[in-house]
PDB file of N, CA, C, O and CB in Angstrom:
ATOM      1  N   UNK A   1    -107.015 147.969 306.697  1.00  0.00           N
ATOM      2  CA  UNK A   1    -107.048 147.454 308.060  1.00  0.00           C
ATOM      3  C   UNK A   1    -107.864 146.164 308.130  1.00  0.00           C
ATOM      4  O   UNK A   1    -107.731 145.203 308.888  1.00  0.00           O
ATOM      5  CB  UNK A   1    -107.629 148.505 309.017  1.00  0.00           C
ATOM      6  N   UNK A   2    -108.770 146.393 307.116  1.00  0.00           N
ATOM      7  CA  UNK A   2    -109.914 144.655 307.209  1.00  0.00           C
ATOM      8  C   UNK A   2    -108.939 143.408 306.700  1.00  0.00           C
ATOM      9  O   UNK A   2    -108.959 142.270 307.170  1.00  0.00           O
ATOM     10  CB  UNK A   2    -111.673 144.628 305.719  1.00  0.00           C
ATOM     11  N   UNK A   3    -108.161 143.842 305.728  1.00  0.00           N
ATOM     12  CA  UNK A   3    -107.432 142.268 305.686  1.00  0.00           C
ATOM     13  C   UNK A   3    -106.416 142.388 307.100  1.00  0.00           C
ATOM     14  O   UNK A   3    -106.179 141.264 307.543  1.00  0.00           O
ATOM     15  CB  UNK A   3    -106.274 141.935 303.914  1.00  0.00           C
ATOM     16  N   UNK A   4    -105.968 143.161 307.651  1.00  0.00           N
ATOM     17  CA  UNK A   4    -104.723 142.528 308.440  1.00  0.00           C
ATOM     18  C   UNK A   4    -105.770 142.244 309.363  1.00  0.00           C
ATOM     19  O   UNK A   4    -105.266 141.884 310.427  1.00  0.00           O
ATOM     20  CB  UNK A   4    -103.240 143.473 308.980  1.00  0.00           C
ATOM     21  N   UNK A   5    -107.591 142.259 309.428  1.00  0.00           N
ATOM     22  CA  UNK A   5    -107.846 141.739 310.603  1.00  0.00           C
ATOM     23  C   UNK A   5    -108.079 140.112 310.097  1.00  0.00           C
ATOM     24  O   UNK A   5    -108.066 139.134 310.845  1.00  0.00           O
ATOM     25  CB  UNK A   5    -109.131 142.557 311.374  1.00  0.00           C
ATOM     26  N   UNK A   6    -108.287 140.107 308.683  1.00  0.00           N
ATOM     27  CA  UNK A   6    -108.614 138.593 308.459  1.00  0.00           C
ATOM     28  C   UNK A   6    -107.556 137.773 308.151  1.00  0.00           C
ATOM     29  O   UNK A   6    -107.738 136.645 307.691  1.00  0.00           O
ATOM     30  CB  UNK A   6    -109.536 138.375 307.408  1.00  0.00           C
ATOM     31  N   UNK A   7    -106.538 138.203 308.348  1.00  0.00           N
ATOM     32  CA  UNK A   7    -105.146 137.996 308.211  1.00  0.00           C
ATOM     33  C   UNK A   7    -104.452 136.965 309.362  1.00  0.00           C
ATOM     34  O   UNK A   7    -103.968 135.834 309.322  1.00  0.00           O
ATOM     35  CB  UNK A   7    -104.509 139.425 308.264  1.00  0.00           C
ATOM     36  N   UNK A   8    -104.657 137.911 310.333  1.00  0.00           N
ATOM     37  CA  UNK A   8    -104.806 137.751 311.866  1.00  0.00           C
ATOM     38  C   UNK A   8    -105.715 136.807 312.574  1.00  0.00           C
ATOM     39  O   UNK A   8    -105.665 136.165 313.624  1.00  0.00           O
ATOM     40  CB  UNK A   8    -105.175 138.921 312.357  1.00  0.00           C
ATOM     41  N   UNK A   9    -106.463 136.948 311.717  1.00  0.00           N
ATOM     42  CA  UNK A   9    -108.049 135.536 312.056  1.00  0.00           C
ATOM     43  C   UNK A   9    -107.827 134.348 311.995  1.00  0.00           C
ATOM     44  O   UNK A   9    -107.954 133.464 312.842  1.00  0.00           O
ATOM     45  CB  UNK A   9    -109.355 135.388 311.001  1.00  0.00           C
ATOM     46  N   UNK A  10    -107.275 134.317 310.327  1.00  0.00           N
ATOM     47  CA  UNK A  10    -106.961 133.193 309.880  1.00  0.00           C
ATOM     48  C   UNK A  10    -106.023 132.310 310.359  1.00  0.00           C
ATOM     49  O   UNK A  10    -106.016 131.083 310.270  1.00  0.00           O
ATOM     50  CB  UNK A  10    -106.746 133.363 308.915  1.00  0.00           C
ATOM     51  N   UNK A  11    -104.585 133.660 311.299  1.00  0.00           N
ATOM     52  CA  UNK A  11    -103.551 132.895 311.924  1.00  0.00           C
ATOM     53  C   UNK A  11    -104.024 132.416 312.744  1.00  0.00           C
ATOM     54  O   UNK A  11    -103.588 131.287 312.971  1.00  0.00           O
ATOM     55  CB  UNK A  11    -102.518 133.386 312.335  1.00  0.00           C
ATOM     56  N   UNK A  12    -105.143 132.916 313.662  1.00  0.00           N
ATOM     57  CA  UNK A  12    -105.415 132.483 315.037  1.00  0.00           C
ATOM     58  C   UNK A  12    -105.910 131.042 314.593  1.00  0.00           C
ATOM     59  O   UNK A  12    -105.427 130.035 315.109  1.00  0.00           O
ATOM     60  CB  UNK A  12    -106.568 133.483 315.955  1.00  0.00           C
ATOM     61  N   UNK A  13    -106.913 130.983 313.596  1.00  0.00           N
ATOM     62  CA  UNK A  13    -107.354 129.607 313.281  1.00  0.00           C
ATOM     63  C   UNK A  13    -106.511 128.222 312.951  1.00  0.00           C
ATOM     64  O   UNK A  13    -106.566 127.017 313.198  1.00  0.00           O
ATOM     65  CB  UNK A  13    -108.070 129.813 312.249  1.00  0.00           C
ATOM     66  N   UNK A  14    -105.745 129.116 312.277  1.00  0.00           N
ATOM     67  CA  UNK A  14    -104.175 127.847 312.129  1.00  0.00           C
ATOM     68  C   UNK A  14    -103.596 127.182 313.188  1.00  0.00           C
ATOM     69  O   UNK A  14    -103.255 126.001 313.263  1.00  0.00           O
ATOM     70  CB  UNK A  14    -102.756 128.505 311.652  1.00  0.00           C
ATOM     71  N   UNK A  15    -103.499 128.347 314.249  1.00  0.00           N
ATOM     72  CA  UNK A  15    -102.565 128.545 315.022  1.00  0.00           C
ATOM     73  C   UNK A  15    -103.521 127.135 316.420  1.00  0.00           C
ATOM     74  O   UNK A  15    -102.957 126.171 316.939  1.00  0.00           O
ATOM     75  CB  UNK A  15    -102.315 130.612 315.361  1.00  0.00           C
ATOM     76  N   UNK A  16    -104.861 127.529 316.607  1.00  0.00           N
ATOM     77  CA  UNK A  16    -106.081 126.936 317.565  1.00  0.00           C
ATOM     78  C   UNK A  16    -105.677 125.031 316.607  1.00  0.00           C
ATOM     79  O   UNK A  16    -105.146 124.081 317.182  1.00  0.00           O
ATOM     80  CB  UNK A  16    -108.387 128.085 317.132  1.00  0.00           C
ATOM     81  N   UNK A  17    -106.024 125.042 315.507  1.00  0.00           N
ATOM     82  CA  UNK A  17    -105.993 123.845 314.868  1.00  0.00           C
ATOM     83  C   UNK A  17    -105.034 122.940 314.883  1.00  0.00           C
ATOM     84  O   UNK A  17    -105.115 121.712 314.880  1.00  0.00           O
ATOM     85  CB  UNK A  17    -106.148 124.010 313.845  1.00  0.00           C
ATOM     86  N   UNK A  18    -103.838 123.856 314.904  1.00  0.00           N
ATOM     87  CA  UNK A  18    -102.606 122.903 314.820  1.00  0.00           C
ATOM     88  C   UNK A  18    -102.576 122.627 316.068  1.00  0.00           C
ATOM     89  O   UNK A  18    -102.297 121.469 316.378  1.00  0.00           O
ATOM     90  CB  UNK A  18    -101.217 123.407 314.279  1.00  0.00           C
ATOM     91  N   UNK A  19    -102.796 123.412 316.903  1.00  0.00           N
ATOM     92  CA  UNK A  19    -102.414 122.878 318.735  1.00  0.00           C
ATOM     93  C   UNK A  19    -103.254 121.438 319.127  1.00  0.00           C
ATOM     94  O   UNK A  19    -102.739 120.532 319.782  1.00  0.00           O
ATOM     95  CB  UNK A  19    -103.157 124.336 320.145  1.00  0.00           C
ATOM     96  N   UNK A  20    -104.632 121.413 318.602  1.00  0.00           N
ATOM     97  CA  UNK A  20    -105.627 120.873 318.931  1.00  0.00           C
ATOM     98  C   UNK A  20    -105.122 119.123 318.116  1.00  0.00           C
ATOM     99  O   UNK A  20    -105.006 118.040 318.689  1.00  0.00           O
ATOM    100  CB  UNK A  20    -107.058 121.887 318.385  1.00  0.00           C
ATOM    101  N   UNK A  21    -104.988 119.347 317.135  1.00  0.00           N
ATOM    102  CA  UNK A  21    -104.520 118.043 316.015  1.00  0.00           C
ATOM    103  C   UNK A  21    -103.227 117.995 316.375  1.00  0.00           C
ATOM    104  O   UNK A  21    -102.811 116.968 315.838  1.00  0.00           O
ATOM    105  CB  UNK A  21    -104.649 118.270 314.216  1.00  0.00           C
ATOM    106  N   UNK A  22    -102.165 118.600 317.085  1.00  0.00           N
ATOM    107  CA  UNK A  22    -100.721 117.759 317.592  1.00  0.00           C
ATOM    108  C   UNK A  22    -101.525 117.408 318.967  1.00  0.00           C
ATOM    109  O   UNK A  22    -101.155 116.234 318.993  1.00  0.00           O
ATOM    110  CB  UNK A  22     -98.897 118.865 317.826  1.00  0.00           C
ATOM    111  N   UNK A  23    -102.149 117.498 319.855  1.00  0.00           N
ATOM    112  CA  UNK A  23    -102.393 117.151 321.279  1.00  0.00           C
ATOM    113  C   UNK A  23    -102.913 116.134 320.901  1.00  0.00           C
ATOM    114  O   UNK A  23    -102.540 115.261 321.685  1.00  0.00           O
ATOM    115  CB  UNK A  23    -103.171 117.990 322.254  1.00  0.00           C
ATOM    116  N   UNK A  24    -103.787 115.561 319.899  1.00  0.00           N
ATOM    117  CA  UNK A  24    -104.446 114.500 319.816  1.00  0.00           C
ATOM    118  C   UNK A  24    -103.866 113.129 319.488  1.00  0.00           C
ATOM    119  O   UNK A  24    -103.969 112.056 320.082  1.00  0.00           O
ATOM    120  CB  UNK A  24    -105.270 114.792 319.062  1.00  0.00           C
ATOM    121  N   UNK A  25    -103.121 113.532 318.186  1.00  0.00           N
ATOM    122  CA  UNK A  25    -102.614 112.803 317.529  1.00  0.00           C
ATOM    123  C   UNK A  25    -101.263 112.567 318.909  1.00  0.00           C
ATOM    124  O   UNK A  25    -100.931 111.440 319.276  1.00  0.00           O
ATOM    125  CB  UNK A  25    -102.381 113.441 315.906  1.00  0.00           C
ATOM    126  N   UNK A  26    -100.889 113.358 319.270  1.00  0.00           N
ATOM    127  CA  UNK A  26     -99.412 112.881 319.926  1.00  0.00           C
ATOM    128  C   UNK A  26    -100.350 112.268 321.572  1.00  0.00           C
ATOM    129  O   UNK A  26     -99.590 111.820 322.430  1.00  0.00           O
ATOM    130  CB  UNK A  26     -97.843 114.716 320.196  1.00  0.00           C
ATOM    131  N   UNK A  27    -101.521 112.273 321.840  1.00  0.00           N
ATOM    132  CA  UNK A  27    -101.802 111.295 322.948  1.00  0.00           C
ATOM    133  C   UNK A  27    -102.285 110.452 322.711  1.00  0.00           C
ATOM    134  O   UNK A  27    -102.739 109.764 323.626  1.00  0.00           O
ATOM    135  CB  UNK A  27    -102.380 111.546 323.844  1.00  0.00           C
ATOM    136  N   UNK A  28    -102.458 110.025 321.254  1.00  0.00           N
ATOM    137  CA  UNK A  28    -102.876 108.885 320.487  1.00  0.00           C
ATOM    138  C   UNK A  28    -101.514 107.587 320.241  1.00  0.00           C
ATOM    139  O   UNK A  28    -101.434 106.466 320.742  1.00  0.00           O
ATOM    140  CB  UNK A  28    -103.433 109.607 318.964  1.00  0.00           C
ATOM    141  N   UNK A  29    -100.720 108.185 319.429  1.00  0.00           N
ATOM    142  CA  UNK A  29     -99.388 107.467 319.175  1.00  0.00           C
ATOM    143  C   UNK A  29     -98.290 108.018 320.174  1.00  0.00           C
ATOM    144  O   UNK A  29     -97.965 109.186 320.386  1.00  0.00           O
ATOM    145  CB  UNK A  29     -98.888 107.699 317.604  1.00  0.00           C
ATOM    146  N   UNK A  30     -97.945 107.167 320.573  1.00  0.00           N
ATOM    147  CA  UNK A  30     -96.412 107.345 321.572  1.00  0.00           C
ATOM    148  C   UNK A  30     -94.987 107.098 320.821  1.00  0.00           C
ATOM    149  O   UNK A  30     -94.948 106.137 320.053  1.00  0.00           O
ATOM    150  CB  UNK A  30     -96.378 106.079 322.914  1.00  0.00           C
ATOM    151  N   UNK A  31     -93.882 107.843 320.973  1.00  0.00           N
ATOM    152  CA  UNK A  31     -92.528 107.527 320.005  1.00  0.00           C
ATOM    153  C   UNK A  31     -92.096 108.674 320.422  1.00  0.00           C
ATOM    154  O   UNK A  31     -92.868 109.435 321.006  1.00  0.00           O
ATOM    155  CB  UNK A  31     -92.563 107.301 318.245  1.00  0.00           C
ATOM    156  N   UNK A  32     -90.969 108.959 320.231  1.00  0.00           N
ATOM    157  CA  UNK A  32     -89.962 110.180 319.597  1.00  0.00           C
ATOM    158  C   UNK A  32     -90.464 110.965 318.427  1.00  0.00           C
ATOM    159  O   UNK A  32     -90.440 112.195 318.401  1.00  0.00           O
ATOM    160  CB  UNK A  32     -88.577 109.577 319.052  1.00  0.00           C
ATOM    161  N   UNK A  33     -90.818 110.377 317.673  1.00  0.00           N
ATOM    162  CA  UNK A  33     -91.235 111.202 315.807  1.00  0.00           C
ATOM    163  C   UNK A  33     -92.504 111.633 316.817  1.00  0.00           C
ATOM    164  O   UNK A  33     -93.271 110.997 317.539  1.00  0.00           O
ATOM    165  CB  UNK A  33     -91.740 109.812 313.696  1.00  0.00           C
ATOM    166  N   UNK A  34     -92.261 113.510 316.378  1.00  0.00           N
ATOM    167  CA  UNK A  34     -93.514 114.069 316.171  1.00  0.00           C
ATOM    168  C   UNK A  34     -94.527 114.671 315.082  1.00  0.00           C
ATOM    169  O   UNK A  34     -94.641 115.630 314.319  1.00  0.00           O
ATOM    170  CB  UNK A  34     -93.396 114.734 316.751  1.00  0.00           C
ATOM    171  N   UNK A  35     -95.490 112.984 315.671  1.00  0.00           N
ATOM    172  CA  UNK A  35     -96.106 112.880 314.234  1.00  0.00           C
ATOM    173  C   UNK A  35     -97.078 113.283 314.599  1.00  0.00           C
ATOM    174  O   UNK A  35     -97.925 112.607 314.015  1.00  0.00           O
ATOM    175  CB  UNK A  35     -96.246 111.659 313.425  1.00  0.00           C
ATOM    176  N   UNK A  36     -97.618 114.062 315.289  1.00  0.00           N
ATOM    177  CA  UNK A  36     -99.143 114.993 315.228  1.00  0.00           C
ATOM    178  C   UNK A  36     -98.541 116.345 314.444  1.00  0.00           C
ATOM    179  O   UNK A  36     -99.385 116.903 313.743  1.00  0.00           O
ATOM    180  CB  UNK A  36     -99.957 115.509 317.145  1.00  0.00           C
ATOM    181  N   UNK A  37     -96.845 117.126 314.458  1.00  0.00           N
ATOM    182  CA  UNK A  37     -96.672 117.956 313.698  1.00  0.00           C
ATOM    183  C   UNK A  37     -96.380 117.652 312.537  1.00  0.00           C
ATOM    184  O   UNK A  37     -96.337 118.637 311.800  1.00  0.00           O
ATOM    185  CB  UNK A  37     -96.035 118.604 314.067  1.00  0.00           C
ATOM    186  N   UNK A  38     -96.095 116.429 311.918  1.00  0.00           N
ATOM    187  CA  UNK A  38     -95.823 115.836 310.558  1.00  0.00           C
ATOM    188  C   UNK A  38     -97.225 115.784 309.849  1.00  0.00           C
ATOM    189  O   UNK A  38     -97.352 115.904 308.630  1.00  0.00           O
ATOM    190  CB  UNK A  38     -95.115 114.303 310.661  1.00  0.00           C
ATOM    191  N   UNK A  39     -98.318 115.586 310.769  1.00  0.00           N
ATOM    192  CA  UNK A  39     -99.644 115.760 310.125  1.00  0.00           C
ATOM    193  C   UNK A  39    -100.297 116.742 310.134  1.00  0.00           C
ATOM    194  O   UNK A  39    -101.328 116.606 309.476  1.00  0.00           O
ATOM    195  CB  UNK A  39    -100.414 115.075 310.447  1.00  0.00           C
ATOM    196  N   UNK A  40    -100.160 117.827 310.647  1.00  0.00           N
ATOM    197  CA  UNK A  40    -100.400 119.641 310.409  1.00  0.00           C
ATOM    198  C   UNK A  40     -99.664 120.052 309.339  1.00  0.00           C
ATOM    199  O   UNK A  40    -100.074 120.959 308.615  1.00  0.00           O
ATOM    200  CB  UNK A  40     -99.861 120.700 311.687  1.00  0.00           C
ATOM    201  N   UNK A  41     -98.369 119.359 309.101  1.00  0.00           N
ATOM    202  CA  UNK A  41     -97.758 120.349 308.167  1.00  0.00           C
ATOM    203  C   UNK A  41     -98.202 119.741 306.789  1.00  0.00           C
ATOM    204  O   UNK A  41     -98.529 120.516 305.890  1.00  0.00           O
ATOM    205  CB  UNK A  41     -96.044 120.507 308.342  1.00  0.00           C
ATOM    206  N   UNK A  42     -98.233 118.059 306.539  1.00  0.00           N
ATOM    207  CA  UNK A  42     -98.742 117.664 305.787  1.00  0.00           C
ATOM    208  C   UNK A  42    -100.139 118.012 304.842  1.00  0.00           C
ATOM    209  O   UNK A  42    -100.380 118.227 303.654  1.00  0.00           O
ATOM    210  CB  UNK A  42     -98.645 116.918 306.297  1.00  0.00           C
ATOM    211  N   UNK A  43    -100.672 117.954 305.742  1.00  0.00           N
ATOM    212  CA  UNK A  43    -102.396 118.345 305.206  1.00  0.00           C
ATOM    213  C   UNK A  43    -102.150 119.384 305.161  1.00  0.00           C
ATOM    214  O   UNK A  43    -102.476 119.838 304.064  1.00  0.00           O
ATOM    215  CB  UNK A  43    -103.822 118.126 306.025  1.00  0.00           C
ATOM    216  N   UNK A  44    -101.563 120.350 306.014  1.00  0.00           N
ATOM    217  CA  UNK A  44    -101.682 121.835 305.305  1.00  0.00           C
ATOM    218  C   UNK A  44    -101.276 122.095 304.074  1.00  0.00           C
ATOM    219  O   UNK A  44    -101.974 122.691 303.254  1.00  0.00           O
ATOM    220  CB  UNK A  44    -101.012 122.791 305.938  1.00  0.00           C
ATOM    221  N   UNK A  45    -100.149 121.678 303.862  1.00  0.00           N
ATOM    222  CA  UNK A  45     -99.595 121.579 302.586  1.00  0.00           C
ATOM    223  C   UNK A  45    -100.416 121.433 301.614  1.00  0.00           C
ATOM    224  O   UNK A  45    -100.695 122.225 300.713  1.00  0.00           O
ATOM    225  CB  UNK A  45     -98.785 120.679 302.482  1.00  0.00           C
ATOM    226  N   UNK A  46    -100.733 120.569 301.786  1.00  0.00           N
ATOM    227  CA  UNK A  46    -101.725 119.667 300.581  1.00  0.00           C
ATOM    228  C   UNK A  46    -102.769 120.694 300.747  1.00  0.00           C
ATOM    229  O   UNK A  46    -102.670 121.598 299.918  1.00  0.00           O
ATOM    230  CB  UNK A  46    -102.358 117.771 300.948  1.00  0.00           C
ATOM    231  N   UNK A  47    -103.691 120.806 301.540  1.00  0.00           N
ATOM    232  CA  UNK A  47    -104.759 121.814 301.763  1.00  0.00           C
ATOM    233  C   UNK A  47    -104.548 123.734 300.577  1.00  0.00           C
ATOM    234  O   UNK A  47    -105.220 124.410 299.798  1.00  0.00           O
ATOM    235  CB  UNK A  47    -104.532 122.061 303.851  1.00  0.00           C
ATOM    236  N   UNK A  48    -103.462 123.746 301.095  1.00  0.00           N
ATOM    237  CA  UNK A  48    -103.265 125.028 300.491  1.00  0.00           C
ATOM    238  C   UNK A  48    -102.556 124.867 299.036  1.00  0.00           C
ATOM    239  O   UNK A  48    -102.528 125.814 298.250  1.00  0.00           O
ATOM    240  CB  UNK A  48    -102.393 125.925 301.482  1.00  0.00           C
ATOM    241  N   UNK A  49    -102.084 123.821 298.784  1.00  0.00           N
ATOM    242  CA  UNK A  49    -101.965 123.450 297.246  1.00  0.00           C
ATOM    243  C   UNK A  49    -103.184 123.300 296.124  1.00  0.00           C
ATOM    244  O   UNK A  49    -103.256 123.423 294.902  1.00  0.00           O
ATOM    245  CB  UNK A  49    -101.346 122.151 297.252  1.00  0.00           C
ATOM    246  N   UNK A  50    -104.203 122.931 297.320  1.00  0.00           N
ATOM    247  CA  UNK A  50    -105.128 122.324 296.715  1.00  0.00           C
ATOM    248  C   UNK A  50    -105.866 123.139 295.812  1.00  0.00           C
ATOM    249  O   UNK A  50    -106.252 122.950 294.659  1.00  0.00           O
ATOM    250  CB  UNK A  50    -105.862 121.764 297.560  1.00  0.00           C
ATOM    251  N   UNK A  51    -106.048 124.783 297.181  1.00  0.00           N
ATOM    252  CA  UNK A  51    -106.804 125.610 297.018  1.00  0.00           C
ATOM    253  C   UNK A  51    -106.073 126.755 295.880  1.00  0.00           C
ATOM    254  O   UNK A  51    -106.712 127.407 295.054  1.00  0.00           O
ATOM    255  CB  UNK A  51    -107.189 126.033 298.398  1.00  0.00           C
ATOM    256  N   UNK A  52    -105.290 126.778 295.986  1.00  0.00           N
ATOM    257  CA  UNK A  52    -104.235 127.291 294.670  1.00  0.00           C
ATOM    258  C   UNK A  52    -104.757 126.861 293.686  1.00  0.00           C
ATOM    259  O   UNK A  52    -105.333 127.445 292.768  1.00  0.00           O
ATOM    260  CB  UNK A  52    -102.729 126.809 294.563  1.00  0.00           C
ATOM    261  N   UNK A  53    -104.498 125.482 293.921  1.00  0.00           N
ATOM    262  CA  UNK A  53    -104.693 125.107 291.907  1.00  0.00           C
ATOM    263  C   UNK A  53    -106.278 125.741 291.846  1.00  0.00           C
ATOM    264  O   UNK A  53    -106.482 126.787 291.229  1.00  0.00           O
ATOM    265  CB  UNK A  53    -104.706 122.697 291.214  1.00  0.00           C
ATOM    266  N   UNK A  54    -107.392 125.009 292.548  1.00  0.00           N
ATOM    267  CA  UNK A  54    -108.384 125.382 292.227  1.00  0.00           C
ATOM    268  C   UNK A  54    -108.757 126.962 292.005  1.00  0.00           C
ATOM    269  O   UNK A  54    -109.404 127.263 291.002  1.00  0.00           O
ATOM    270  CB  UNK A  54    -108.993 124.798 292.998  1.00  0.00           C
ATOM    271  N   UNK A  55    -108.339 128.002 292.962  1.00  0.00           N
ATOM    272  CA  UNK A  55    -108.492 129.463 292.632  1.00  0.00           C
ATOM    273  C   UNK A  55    -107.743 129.367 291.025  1.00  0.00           C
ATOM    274  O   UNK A  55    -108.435 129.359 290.007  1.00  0.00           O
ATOM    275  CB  UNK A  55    -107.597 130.632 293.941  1.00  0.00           C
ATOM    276  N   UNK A  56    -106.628 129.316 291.005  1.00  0.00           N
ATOM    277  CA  UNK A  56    -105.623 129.313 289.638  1.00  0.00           C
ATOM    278  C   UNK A  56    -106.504 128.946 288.547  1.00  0.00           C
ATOM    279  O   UNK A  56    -106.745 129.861 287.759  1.00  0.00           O
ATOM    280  CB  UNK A  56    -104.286 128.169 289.668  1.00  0.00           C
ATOM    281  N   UNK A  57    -107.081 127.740 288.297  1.00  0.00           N
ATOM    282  CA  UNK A  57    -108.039 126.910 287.341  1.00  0.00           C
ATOM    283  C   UNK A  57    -109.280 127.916 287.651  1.00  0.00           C
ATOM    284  O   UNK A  57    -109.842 127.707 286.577  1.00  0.00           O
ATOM    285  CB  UNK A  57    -108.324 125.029 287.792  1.00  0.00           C
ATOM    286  N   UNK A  58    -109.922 128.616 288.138  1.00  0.00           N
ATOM    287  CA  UNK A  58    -110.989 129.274 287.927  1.00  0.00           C
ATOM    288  C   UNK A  58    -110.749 130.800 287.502  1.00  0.00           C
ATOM    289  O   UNK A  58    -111.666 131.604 287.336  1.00  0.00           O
ATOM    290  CB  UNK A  58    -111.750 129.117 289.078  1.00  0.00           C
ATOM    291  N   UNK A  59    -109.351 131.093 287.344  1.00  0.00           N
ATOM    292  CA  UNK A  59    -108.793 132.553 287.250  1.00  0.00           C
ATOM    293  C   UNK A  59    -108.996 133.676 288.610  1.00  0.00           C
ATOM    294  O   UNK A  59    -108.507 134.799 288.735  1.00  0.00           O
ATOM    295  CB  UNK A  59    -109.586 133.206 285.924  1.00  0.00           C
ATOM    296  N   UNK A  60    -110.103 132.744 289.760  1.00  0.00           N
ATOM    297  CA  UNK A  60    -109.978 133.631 290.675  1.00  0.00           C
ATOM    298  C   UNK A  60    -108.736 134.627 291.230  1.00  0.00           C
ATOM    299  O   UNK A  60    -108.958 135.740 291.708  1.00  0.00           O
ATOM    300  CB  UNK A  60    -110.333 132.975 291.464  1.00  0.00           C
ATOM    301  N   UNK A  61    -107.825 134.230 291.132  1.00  0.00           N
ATOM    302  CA  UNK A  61    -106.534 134.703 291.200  1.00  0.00           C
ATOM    303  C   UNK A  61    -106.126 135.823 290.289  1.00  0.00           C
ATOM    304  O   UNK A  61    -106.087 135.703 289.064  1.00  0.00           O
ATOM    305  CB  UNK A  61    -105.726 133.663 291.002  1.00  0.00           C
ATOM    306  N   UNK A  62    -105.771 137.116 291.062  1.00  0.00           N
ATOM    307  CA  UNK A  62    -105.397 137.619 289.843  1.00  0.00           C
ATOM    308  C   UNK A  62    -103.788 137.177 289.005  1.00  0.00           C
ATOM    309  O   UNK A  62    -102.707 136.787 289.447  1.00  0.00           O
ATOM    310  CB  UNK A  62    -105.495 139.104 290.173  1.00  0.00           C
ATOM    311  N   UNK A  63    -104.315 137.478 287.577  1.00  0.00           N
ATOM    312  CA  UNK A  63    -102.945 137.301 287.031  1.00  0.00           C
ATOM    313  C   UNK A  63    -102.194 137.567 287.553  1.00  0.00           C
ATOM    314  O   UNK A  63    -101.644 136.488 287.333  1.00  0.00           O
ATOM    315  CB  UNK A  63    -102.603 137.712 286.150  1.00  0.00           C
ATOM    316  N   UNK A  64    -100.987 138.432 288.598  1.00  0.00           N
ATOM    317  CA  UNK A  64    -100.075 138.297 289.037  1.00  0.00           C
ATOM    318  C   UNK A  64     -99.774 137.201 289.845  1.00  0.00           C
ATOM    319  O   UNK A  64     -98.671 136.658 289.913  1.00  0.00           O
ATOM    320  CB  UNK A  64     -99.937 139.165 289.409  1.00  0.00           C
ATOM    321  N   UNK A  65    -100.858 136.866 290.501  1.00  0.00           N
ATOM    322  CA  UNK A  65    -100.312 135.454 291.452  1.00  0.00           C
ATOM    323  C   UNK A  65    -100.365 134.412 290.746  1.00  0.00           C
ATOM    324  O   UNK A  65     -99.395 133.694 290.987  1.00  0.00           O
ATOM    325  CB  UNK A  65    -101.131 135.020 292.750  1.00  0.00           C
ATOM    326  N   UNK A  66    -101.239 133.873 289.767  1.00  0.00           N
ATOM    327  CA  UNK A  66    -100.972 132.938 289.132  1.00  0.00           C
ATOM    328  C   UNK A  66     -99.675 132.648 288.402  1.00  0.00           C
ATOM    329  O   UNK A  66     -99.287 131.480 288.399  1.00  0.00           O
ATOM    330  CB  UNK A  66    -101.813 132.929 288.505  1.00  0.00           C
ATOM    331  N   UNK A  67     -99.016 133.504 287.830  1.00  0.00           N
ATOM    332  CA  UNK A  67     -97.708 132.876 286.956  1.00  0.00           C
ATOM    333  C   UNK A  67     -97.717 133.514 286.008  1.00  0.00           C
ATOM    334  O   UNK A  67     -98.089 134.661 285.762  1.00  0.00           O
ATOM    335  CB  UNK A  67     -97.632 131.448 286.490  1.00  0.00           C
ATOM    336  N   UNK A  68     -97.043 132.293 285.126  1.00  0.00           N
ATOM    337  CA  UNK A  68     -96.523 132.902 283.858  1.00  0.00           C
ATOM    338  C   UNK A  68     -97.519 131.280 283.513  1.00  0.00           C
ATOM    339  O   UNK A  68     -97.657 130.873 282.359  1.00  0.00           O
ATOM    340  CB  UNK A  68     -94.367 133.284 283.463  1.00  0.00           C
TER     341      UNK A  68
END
């Protein structure tokens, strides 16, 4: 039950962040392209790639998630 609460945490935090960084960014730049969601998905991306490799490179990960 403790991870689906940190599970749940973590969405809420995603969820608070991304709202907060598209409102900004999209009352910052004006256009059609929504580029406050091109920059949530971006950095997230990158963000959670990041943290992969690094868990992966320290073996924090257990062998099953890492690969082959």
């Amino acid at each position: 039950m403790g991870m689906v609460f940190l599970i749940g945490l973590g969405g809420f935090a995603g969820a608070v962040a991304r709202y907060v960084v598209d409102r900004q960014v999209t009352a910052s730049v004006a256009g059609v392209m929504p580029w406050g969601t091109l920059l949530v998905n971006v950095s997230g991306s990158f963000l959670v790639g990041l943290a992969f490799a690094l868990l992966s490179e320290r073996a924090a990960l257990p062998a099953e998630l890492r690969g082959p």
